[in-house]
Structures are given as structure tokens and as C-alpha cells.
N, C-alpha and C positions, 0 to 999 in steps of 0.2 A: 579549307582555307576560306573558301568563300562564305559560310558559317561563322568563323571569326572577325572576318572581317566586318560582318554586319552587326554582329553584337557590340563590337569595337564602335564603331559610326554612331549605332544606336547609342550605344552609353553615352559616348563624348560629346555629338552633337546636341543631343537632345535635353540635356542634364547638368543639373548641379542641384546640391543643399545640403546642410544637414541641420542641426536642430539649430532656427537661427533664435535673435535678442526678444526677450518679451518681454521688453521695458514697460509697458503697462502692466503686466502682474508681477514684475520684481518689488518685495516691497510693498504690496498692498497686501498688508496682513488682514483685512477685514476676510480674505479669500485664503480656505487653506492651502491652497493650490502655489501658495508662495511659498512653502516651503519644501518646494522642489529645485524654486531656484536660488534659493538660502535657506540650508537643514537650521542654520542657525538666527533664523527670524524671530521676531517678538511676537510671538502668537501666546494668547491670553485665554480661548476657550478651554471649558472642560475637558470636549470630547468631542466629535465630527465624524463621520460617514458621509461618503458618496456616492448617490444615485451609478451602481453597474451601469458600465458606458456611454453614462452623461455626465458625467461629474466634473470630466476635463475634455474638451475637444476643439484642439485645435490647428488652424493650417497657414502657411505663412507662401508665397512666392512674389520673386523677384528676378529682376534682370538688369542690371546694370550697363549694358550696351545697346539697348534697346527695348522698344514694346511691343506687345502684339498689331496695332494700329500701324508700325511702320512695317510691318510685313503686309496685312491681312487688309488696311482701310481702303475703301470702295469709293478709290477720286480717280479713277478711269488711268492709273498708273498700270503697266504691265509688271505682275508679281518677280518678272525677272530683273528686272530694272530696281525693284526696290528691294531683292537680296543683294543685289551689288552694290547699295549706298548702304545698308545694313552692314555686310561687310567691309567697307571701305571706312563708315567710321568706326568702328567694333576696335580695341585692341585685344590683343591676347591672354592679356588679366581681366578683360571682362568675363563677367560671370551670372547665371541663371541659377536661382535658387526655389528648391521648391521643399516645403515640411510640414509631416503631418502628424498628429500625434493623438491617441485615443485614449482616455482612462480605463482599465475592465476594473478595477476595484481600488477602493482608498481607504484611509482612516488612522485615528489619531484619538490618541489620550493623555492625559496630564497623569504622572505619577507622583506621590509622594504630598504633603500639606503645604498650603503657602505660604509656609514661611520656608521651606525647602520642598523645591522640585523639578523634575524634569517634566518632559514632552514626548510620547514614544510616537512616532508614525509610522507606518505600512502602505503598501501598496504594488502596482503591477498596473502595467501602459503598454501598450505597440506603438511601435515610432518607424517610420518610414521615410527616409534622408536621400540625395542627392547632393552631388557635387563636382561640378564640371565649371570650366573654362570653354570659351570659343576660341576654337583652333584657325587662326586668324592666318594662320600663310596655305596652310592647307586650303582653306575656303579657295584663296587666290588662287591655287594653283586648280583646282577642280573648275573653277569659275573661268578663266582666264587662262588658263595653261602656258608653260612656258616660253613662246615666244617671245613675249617679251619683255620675259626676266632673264634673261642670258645673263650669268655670272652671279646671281643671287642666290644665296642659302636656304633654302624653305625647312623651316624646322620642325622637326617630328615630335620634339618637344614641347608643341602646341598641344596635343595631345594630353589632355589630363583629366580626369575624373574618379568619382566614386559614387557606389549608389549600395545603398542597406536597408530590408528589412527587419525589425525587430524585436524582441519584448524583453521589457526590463520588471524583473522583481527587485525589490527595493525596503528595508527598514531604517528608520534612523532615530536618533535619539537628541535630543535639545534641550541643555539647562542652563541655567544663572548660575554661572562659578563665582560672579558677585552680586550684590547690586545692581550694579550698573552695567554690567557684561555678561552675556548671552555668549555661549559657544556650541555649534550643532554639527554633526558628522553625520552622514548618511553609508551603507553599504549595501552595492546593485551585484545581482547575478546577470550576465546579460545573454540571451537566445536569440543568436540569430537566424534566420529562416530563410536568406539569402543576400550575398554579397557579389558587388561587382567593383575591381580594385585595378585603377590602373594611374599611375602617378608618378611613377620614376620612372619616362621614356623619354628617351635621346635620339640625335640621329638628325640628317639630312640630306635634303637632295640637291644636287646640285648640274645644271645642264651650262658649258661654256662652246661656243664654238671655235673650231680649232682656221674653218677658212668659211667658204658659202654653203658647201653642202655637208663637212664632216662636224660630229658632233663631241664632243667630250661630257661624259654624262658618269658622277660618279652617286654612289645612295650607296648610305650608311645606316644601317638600321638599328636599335635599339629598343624595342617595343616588349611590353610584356602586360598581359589582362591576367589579372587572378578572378576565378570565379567558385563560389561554392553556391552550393544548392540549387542549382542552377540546372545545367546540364539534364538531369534525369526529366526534364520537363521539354528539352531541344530534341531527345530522341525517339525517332521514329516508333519507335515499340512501346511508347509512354500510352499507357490506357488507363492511367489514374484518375484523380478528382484533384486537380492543384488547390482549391481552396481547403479543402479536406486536409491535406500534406501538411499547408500552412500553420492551420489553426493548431493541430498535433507540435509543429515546430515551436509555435509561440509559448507552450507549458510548458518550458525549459530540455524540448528534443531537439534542438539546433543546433549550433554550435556555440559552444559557452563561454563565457570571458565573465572576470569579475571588474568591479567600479567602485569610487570612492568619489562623494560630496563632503566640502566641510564649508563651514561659515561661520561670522560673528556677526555680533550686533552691539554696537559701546555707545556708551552715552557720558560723552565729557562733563554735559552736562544736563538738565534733566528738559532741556526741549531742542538738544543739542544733538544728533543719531549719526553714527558713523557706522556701513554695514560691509562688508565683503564676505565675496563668497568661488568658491572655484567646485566645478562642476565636470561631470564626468573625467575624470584620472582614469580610464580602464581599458584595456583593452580583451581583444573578441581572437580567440584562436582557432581557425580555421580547418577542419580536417576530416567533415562529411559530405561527402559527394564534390569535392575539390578537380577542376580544372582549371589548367593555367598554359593559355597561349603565348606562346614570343613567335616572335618574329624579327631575328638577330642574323647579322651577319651583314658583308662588305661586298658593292656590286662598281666594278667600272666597267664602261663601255665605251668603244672609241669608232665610231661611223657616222653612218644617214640616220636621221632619226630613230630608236629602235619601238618595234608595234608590241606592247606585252599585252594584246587582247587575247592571247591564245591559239587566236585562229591564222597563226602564220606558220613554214614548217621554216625558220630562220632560227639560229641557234641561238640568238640573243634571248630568247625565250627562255629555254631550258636553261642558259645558264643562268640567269636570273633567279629561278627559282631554286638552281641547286647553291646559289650563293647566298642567300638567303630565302632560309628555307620554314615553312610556318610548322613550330613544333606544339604538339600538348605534352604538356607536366601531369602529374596528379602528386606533386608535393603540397605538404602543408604549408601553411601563411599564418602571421598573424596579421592582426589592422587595428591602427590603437582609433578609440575613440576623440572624439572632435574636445581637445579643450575649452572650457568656458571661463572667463575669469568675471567678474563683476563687483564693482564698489560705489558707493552709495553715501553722498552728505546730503542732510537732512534738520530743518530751521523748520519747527514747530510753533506756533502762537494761536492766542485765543485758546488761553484754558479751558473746559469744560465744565472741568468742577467748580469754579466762580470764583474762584481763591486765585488769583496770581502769585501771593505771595504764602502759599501752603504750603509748608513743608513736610510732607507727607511720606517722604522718606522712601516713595515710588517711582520707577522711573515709567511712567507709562506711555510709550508713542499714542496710543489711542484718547489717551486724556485733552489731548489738543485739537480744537476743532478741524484749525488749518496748519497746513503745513508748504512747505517750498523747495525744492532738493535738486538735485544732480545729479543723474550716475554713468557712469562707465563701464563697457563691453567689451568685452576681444574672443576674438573662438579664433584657433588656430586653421588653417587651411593647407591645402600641399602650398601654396607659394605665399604672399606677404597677410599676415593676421588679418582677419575681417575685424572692425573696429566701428564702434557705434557710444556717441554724446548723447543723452537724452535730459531736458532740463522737465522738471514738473511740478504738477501743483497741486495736492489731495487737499480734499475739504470731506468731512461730517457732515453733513445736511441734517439729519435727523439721530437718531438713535440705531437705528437699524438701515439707514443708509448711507454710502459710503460715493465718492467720487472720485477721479484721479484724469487729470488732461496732461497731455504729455506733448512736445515737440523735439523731436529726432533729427539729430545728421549722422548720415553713415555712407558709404559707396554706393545706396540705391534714389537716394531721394536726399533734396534739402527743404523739403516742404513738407514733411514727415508730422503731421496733427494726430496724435491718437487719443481717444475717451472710453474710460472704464466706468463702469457702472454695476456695484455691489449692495444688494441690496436683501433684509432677513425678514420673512415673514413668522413672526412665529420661532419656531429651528428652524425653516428651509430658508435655506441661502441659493440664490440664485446671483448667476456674475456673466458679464456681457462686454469684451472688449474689441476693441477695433481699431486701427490704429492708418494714418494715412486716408482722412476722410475728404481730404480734397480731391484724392482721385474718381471718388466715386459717382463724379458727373461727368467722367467716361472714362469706366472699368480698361478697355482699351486701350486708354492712352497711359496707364498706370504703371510704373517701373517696379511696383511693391508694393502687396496688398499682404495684411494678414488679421485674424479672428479669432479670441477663444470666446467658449462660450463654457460652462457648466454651472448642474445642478447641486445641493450638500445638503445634510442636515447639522447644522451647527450648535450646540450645547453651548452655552454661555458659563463661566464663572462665577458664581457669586458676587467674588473680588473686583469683577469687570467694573471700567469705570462706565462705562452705556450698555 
């Protein structure tokens, strides 16, 4: 019991994320890395490779009910004092996000002649997600206990999280079914190397008193953790190498689920771009090294306070435990992956080629120095969608360098400034993004910081217009 319990605490308190919005590389085709988050992007090179393990790297966290500063800052507040105003304005839908995500290999080539062709891409990432809420009656009760909440519900239903490690292989394929229209489809294998699932728990406590000293005290529980991979690493007799286990789990020894990316790219008209894209469709079935705790069942009591430290020989104790009692499962699960949706308008000007009025009979996004756009996010979560507005503004600077500033509202920030920076030496493409740069005149006080960084070698086109 006491083992799940901690696990339980561990996941929920301390956690949440999964892959969140990277409105700075949606959309910046200068970087191939975009068409991860649109298989169906207007990407123009030959061919591309990326630098093993630098090619994509990046990490995103946030918290939406608070920062590390209102826990952690050094203004001669006692640390207790300041979990209780943490907790006091916190709701229950606030959330802590944290995600990380590493390229081990990439690449991409154009098939077929330009006057007809497609886009083949490849690759294989480890992705490591989080996703929790703050169990915001629970805090109160651990903090404050119930004295004086008599008659108040405290819900077990605060209680929600998940947390995954992962690797994803991945091919997809991208053509011009017209002119003007791009359509691309991606399909993922997914390996996971460890999950922690707990999301549909109910239940509550409830203490009323009946006169001064007798108590009415009813708990309802509904609790369940699913865990695979996990376990063989809690038991005493484990004399392995966990990162060893890992890496082995990452080449498709985990447990498996497949995935689905699709995307378009339309052009009404030709500096006119309309793009969406929906991202991971898939889910992960769970069924090696699988433990799943509950903690179910119905407890009332009716006296003096009752003491469930253990260390009393009062039979409120044992029944307690035998009314609800902590079981392990070792059934299988599945856990679908975090939906993405994404859509994109897009106001091109300042042609390139010097011609405005060229009719060239190409629809090319890159042909236009500047551009102006819009776009739209949603990822599913266990409770209401996460959602995120990002307005931008890419420019061409040169031939080989590219730009993109971005301003973001979403649940963690309204102050949200992000700048990408792409740029090719030669074939080597190097890309540098960052997003939320007001925070970083104190990291601290930051509700949401995130980074990619990676390296490529990118093969140009002919046809390319720079």
C-alpha cells in the first residue's frame, strides 16, 4: 500500500505534459523538422538528413497555477506560508507541463520529376510526456485537515495524471495532388518503455458532525494507477542496469501501438496558404511488465475522530482497510495517444522573383520574401482541450536565412514572444527556436518556457526559388 501510494503522489503532484504546441516550427518549411507537425507541408528540397541526435532537440515546461518563484523565492517568506497561497489560488484544472523530445535519426527525399512528385520522409525520436493537474481539495485537506471543512466534499477526482516514455519510428509520404494542393500522411510504430496512467478516479471524502464530540465520516473511493514498465525497477531483487533496459525498450522492445499523421497545404490563391494538420491518431497497448493499483470501495464511520495511523489497536482501523482495500491487477490497458489538431492562414507579400505580376504557374510559399499568418492548436487532455492562438510573422532575410516571430495566448502565458532563426550554410542547416523571451529576465518567475534546437544537411532543388 504504502508503495502505491507514493507512486500515486509522486505522479500526480509532481506532473503533467505531453507533446505540447510548437507554433514556432509549425510551418517554417525552411526547417524539415516541420513536417512532423504537418506530413503535408510545402517543403521544396531534394533531399535532407539529420545530424544522429542533434537534428531535433527539444523541451517545453509550464504551469499554469503558478511558478517556481512563488514556491522557491528568497524574500524571507516561510516555504509553508507560501504552499498555502500557492494552494489557495491553484484551481483544479490548473496544470504543470513538462516535454521532451530527442531526434536519433531523420530524412527525406523527393520522388519522381517536377512536374510530378512526391516527398518520402523517415525517421525515429524518444519523447518523454507528462500530464497532471493539481489536486487542489486534496492539498487542502493534507494542509489544513478537516476541521474546518465539516460538511464539505473533497474530491478524489482531483487526482489525475499521466506520464510516458517513448520512441516513435515513423515514414510518411507528401505530394501535389494539384497545383495548388499538397496532401501528406505520415505512419508511426510507437515503443513504449514506460507508462504511468491514472485519469478516470472518482470518489470522496466526506466528515459532518453528528453533535461536539461524535463524527459522521463517510470515503468513497474510486482510484485506479495503471503502470507498465515500471515495476521490475521498484523490486527489491532488481540488479539490472535501468538505462540499459531502456535503450533496449526504445528499438521497438516496449510495448507497441501504431499512429497516424495527415496534413494539407491549399493555396486559394498563389500568396494566399491555408494548412492543417492532425497528429498523432494512435494509441500504445500495454501488456509487458503491467501493474495496476486500485483502491475501490465504500467506508462510513460513525464516532470520536477515527486515528488511521496504524498505530492504534481501535477497529476503525482494520475496517477501513478491509472496506477499502488496495489491490494489484496485472491486466492489460491500452492509453490512446494525446490528439493534436493544427490550422494555419497565411498572407504572403514581397515577391522574390521581382515579378508581381508573374504568372508562373507555381505556387511557391518560399517565393515570397514576407509573410503574416495565424494559427490554431488543440491537444486533447483527460479534461477540457488545451488550446493555443499563435499570430506570426516570417521574413527571408537572405537566401539562406529564414525568420519567424511569433506571439502566443494559451492557458500558460499572455505574453507568449517567440523567435526562430533558420539558417543554411552551404547544405548544413542549422535552426534555433525559443519562444516566451520575456521570461528570461527571470527564468523563475516563468509560467512557460520552451526550445528546439537542431542540426541537418539540406540539398536544395534546382527548381527552388533561393
Amino acid at each position: 500500500m504504502r508503495k502505491c501510494f507514493s507512486l500515486l503522489v509522486l505522479l500526480l503532484w509532481c506532473v503533467s505534459s505531453f507533446s505540447q504546441n510548437k507554433q514556432i516550427l509549425y510551418n517554417f518549411t525552411s526547417v524539415p523538422q516541420s513536417l512532423l507537425s504537418n506530413p503535408g507541408a510545402d517543403v521544396k528540397y531534394k533531399f535532407y538528413f539529420g545530424v544522429p541526435f542533434l537534428s531535433g532537440i527539444s523541451a517545453n515546461i509550464g504551469s499554469s497555477g503558478f511558478s517556481a518563484y512563488d514556491l522557491f523565492a528568497n524574500n524571507g517568506v516561510d516555504f509553508n506560508t507560501k504552499l498555502r497561497d500557492v494552494v489557495a489560488t491553484a484551481s483544479r484544472n490548473d496544470k504543470m507541463v513538462i516535454n521532451e523530445q530527442i531526434e536519433i535519426f531523420n530524412g527525406g527525399f523527393k520522388v519522381g520529376d517536377w512536374q510530378d512528385h512526391g516527398y518520402v520522409s523517415f525517421g525515429m525520436y524518444q519523447e518523454f510526456d507528462f500530464l497532471g493537474y493539481v489536486p487542489k481539495d486534496l492539498a487542502v485537506l493534507a494542509l489544513y485537515g478537516n476541521k474546518d471543512y465539516l460538511g464539505k466534499r473533497f474530491n478524489l477526482g482531483d487526482l489525475s495524471g499521466r506520464a510516458e516514455m517513448l520512441s516513435v519510428l515513423h515514414v510518411g509520404y507528401n505530394k501535389n495532388i494539384k497545383e495548388n494542393l499538397i496532401f501528406g500522411a505520415r505512419a508511426k510504430i510507437y515503443s513504449s518503455s514506460f507508462n504511468a496512467t491514472s485519469t478516470h478516479n472518482s470518489g470522496f471524502i466526506y466528515t459532518a458532525p453528528d453533535d461536539t464530540t461524535v463524527y459522521k465520516q463517510i470515503i468513497y473511493s474510486n482510484l485506479e494507477l495503471n503502470t507498465s514498465g515500471i515495476s521490475q525497477y521498484t523490486d527489491d531483487g532488481y540488479d539490472g542496469d535501468p538505462a540499459a533496459d531502456f535503450r533496449k525498450k526504445m528499438f521497438l522492445g516496449g510495448d507497441l501501438g501504431l499512429g497516424f499523421d495527415a496534413g494539407i497545404t491549399y493555396y486559394p490563391k498563389k500568396n494566399i496558404q491555408v494548412t492543417a494538420s492532425v497528429i498523432d491518431l494512435g494509441f500504445v497497448k500495454h501488456s509487458k511488465d503491467v501493474e495496476s493499483y486500485t483502491y475501490k470501495g465504500f467506508y462510513e464511520y460513525k464516532g470520536v475522530n477515527p486515528n488511521f495511523s496504524g498505530n492504534t489497536t481501535d477497529d476503525a482501523y482494520r475496517e477501513f482497510k478491509e472496506a477499502i482495500p488496495v489491490d494489484t491487477l496485472y491486466d492489460k490497458y491500452t492509453t490512446w495517444r494525446p490528439l493534436k489538431l493544427n490550422a494555419s492562414y497565411q498572407y504572403s507579400f514581397d515577391d522574390g522573383r521581382g515579378d508581381e505580376d508573374c504568372n508562373c504557374g507555381a505556387y511557391e510559399e518560399t517565393a515570397y520574401k514576407n509573410a503574416v499568418g495565424a494559427q490554431f492548436f488543440m491537444m486533447t487532455t483527460p479534461r477540457s482541450p488545451l488550446m493555443a492562438l499563435t499570430g506570426y510573422y516570417r521574413r527571408n532575410l537572405f537566401a539562406n536565412w529564414h525568420i519567424k516571430a511569433t506571439y502566443t495566448v494559451d492557458s500558460f502565458s499572455y505574453t507568449n514572444f517567440g523567435l526562430g532563426l533558420s539558417a543554411n550554410l552551404g547544405a548544413f542547416n542549422m535552426y534555433l527556436m525559443a519562444d516566451n523571451l520575456l521570461e528570461y529576465r527571470d527564468l523563475s518567475k516563468a509560467n512557460s518556457l520552451s526550445f528546439q534546437f537542431g542540426l541537418n544537411f539540406v540539398f536544395k532543388d534546382n527548381n527552388d526559388p533561393y
